[in-house]
N, C-alpha and C positions, 0 to 999 in steps of 0.2 A: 420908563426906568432910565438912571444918566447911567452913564460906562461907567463909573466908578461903582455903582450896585451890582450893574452887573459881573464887572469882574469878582466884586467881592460874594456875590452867589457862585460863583463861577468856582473861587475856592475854598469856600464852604463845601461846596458840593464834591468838589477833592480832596477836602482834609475828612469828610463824612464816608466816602469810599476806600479810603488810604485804612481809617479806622478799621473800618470791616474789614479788609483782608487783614490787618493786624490780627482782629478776633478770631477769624477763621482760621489763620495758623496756630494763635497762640492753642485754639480748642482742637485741634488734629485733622482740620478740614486743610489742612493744607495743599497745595501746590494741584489742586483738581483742575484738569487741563476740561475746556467745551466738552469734548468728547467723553469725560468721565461724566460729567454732569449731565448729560444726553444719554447716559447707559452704553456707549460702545464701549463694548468691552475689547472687540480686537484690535486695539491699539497698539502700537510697536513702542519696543522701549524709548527707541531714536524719540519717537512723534510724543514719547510723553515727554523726557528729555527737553525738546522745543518748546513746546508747550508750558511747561515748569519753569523752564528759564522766562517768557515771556511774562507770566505771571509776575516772576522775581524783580523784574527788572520794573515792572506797571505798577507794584508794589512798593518798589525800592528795599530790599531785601538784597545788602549788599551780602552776606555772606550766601544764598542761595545762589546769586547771581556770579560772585567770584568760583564756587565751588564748579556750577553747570556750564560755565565758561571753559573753567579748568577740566571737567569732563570731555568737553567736545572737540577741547583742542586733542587731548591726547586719543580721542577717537579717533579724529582726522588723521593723526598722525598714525597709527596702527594702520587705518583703511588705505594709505599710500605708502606704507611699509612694502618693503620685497618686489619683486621684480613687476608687478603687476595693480592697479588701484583694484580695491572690492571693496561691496560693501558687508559690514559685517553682522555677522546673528546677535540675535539679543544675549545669547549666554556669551559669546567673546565681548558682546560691550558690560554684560555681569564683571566679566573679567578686569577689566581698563576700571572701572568702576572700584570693584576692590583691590584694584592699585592703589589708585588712589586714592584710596580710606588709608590703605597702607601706610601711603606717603606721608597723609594727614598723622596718622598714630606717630609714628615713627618721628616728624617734627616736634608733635606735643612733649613726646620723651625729650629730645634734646633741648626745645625752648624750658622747660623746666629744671633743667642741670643750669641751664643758664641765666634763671631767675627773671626769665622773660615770662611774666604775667600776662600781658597786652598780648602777645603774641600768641600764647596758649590758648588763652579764651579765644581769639581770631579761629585758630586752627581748627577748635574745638568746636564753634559753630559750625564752619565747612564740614567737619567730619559728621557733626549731626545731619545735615543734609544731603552727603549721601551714604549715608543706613539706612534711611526711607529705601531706596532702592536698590538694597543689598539682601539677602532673605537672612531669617533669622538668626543670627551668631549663638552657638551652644554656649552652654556655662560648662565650666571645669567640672565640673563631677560627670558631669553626659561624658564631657571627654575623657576621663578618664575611666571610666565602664566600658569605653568602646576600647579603648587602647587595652585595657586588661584582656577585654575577648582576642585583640589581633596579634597579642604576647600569646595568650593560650595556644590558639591556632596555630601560630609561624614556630611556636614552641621557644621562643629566644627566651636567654636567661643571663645576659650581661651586655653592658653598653656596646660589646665591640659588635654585637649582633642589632643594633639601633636601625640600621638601611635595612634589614629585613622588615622587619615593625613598619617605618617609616611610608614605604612606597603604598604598598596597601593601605594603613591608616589613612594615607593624604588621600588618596583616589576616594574612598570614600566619604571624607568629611572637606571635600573639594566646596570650595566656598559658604561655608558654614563655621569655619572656625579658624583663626591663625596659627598658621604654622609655625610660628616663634613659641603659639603657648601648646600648640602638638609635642614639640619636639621637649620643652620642657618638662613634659608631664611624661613622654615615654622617656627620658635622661632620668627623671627621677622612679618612674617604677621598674624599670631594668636596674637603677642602682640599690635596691632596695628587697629586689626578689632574689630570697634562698638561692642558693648555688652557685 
């Protein structure tokens, strides 16, 4: 075979692999790191994390790869936060994680006030990327059934009683659902309840 077949096997054989991961993501196989495809299940968030990004990057999945970039930095930077370097639990990297979705939502709003398209859709991939590893976000009506029980309990019956509601609701629905749209939903049912 001359080098010029061979290199062009060469990228056949990569644009044939690039393909497949396209389909595996597009079909929700996504971002399975070795060890998920080997069955280990006790895998750390970090190692899938690593793992995911690798994938991203052998893929070329620039929004995977900008997002889990964006992840790791502000991990590092948490884990050398405060007087001492650590490393941190999976539920404080949950955490850093749903910052960062945060950050993500919270752009999408503003590039939209500003008629940035390109920038939205940008953001909007990243934010798809990490929800995979954020657990389930409630829908408004769950939140709001649960905010109704922690109004009954706490007994409040107008906005200026809203931090009673508030602390316990959050404790409980601690990464499960945004607190922009908690605190909306208890502003609107404390404005709305008799008395």
């Amino acid at each position: 075979m001359s080098p010029s077949c061979k290199d062009g096997a060469r990228r056949l054989g990569l644009t044939v692999w690039v393909f497949w991961l396209q389909w595996r993501v597009a079909n929700g196989f996504a971002m399975q790191s070795g060890a998920q495809v080997r069955g280990e299940k006790n895998m750390s968030l970090m190692d899938r994390l690593n793992s995911d990004l690798t994938a991203a990057m052998r893929s070329g999945d620039q929004a995977a790869k900008l997002a889990l970039r964006a992840v790791k930095t502000a991990i590092r930077e948490a884990e050398v936060a405060g007087t001492e370097a650590r490393s941190l639990s999976d539920d404080e990297i949950l955490a850093v994680i749903a910052k960062q979705a945060k950050q993500r939502r919270d752009s999408i709003a503003e590039f939209e006030k500003g008629n940035r398209p390109d920038l939205v859709e940008k953001e909007q991939s990243e934010l798809a990327v990490l929800e995979v590893y954020l657990p389930q976000q409630l829908e408004r009506e769950e939140i709001v059934a649960r905010a109704r029980k922690v109004i009954a309990d706490v007994g409040a019956s107008s906005t200026r009683q809203m931090g009673l509601v508030m602390r316990p609701l959050m404790e409980e629905l601690q990464g499960v659902a945004d607190g922009k749209l908690v605190s909306q939903v208890v502003q609107q049912l404390l404005r709305d309840a008799p008395g």
